[in-house]
N, C-alpha and C positions, 0 to 999 in steps of 0.2 A: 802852721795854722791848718787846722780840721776843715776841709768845705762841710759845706750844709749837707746835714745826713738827716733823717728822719727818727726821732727816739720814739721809742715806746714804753708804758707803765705798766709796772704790776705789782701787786702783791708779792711778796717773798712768801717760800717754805722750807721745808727743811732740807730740801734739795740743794739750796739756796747758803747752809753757812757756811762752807768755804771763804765767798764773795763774804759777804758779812764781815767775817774775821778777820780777812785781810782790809777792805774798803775800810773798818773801824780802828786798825793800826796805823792805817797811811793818814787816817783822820788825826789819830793823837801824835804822833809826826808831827805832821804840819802846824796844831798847835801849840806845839814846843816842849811837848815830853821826850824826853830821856829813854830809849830802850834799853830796860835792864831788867835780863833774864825774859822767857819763852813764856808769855803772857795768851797761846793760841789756844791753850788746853781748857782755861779758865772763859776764854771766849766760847769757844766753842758749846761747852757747857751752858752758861748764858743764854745765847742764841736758842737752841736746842728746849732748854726748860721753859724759858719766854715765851717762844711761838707756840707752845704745844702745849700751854693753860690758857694761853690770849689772853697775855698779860702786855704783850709786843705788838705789837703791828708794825712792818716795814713795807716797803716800796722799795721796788729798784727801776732803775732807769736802762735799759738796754737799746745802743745805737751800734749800726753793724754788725748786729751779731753778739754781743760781748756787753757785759755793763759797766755804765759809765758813772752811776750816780746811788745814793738810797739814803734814806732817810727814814727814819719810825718814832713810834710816842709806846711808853710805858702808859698804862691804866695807872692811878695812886688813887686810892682811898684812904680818904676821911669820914670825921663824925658827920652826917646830916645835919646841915640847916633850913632855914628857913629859904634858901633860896636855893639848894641844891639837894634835895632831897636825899638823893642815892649815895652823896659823898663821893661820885666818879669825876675826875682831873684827870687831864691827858699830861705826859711833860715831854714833849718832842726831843728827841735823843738821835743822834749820829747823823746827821745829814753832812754827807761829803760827795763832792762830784771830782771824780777827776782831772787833773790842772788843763789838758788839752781840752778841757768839754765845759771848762767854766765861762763864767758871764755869756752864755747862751737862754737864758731864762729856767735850765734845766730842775737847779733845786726851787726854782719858784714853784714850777709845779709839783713837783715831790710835797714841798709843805703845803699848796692847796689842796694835795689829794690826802694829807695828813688831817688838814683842817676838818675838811668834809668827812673821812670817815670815824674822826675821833668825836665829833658832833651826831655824827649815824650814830656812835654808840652810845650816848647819852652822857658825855663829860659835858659838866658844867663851866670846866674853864682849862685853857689850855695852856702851858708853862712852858717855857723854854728859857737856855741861857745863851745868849747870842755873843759869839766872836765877832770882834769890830767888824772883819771884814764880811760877816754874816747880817750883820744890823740893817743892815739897808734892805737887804732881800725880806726880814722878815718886818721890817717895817712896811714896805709894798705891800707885804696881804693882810695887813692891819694890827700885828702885834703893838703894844706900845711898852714902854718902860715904866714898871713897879716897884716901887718904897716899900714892898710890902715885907720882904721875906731879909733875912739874915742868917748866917748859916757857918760854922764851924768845918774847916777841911782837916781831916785826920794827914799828917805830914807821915810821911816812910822813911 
């Protein structure tokens, strides 16, 4: 068990996609992908073209020194409606905290600080897919579960 350390937030950059690439491998790990074949190249790339059209926005969490946590939303546009004019949606993507640093409240605020700046930028609605064991955190900052969407997965 970790005693109480002090975390701190920030923004990621491109300083930043080492942590990225690996924090997002240990993420598809943990929920229950298969590693096959060197998937870092393709990350990297990702990371890289995302942050540097702000199309990404990430957060990391750093305690002791070191990061423990991070989380981000892709921009998705759609057509304009009547209630979103600009067609900007956020869809929260990768929030993973390390197993030592979890149920500390850590990804809670990772996604508050996702909420608030993906609302700075003017998304009309925020998306995400919640792992059970993620459901409950993201029901604390007010997601709820939608009917809305249905969605084909390409099999490899």
């Amino acid at each position: 068990m970790i005693s109480e350390v002090a975390v701190t937030y920030r923004k990621a950059g491109l300083s930043d996609i080492d942590v990225l690439v690996d924090f997002r491998q240990k993420q598809l790990l943990d929920e229950g992908q298969t590693a096959h074949g060197d998937i870092s190249g393709l990350l990297t790339e990702y990371f890289t073209r995302c942050l540097t059209d702000g199309s990404l926005t990430q957060f990391i969490a750093m305690a002791d020194g070191a990061p423990v946590a991070t989380g981000g939303f892709n921009i998705l546009l759609f057509p304009p409606d009547w209630e979103n004019h600009d067609g900007k949606n956020a869809l929260i993507v990768s929030i993973y905290t390390m197993p030592p640093y979890r149920k500390r409240g850590i990804a809670s605020n990772i996604l508050k600080l996702l909420v608030d700046e993906a609302q700075a930028q003017g998304c009309a609605e925020i998306r995400l897919q919640a792992s059970a064991e993620g459901r409950v955190v993201y029901e604390k900052v007010g997601f709820v579960q939608s009917p809305e969407f249905m969605q084909i997965h390409r099999e490899y």
